[in-house]
C-alpha atoms as one frame of an Amber mdcrd trajectory, in Angstrom:
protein
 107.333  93.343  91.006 106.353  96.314  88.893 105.437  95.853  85.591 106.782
  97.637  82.179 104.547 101.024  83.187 105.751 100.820  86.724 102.268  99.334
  88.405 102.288  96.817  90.512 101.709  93.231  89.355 103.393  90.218  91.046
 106.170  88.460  92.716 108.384  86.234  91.865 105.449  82.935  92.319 102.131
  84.823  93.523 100.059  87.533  92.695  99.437  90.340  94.523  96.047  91.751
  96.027  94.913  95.306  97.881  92.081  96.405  99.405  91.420  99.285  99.851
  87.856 100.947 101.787  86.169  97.059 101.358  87.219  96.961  97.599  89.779
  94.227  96.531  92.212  95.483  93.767  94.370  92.983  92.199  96.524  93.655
  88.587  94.918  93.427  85.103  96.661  90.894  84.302  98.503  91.918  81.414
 101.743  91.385  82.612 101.377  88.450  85.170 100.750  85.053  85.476  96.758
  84.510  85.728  97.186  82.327  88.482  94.155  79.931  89.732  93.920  81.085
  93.142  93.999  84.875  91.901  91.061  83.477  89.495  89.307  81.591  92.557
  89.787  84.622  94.707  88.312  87.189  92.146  85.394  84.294  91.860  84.966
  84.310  95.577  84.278  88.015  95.221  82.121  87.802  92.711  80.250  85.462
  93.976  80.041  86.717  97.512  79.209  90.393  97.091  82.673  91.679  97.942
  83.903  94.467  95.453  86.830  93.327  93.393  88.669  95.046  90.568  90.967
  94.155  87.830  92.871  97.667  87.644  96.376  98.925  87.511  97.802 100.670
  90.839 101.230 102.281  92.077 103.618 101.139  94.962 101.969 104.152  96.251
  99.023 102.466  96.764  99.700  99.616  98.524 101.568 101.116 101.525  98.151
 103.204 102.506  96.475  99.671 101.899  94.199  97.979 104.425  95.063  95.373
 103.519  97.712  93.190 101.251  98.197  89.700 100.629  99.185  87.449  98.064
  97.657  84.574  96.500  99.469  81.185  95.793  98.845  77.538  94.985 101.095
  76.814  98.317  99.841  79.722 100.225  96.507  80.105  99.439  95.892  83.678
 100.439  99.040  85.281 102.592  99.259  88.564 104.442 102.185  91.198 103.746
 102.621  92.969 107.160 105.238  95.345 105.249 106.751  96.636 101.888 109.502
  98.880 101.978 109.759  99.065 105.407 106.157 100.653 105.783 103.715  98.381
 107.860 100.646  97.575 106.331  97.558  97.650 107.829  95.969  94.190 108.592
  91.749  93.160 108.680  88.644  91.519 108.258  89.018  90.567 104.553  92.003
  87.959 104.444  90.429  85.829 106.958  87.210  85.927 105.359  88.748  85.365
 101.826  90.725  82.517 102.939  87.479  81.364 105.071  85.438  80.952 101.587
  88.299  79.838  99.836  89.033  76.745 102.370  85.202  76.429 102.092  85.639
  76.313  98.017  88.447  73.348  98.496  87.310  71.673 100.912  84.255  70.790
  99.247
């Protein structure tokens, strides 16, 4: 869903990430729901070295994404494969994101 300024912020139960060149971009925040799994995600970052911003970006910028998943209490971190009929790329960082997540609850 795009918020009031027409960026991209969340769906209907999860929030929405993209990275882009290694760099994970998720929504400030200011018109979502500050989920705990975004918050755990953005921690895993943090914690592990791996880039992550808190920035506003266009539909635009998802469909030349590496990457795009959402995050979720039920589906932890989730791939999008397409929006608006453009395939999006898949890689490396879901599965290690969801790695150090499962790592995170599983403890």
């Amino acid at each position: 869903m795009l918020d009031v300024h027409g960026f991209v912020n969340t769906t209907n139960a999860c929030n929405l990430f993209v990275v882009r060149k290694g760099e994970v971009w998720t929504s400030t925040g200011d018109y979502c729901m500050n989920g705990i799994t975004r918050g755990k995600v953005i921690d895993l970052c943090l914690a592990n070295g791996i880039p992550v911003f808190q920035r506003n970006f266009t539909l635009v910028d998802t469909y030349s994404a590496d990457v795009v998943f959402l995050t979720g209490t039920f589906g932890a971190q989730t791939p999008v494969g397409i929006i608006d009929g453009r395939r999006i790329g898949d890689g490396q960082m879901t599965e290690r994101l969801r790695g150090l997540y499962k790592g995170l609850v599983s403890a």
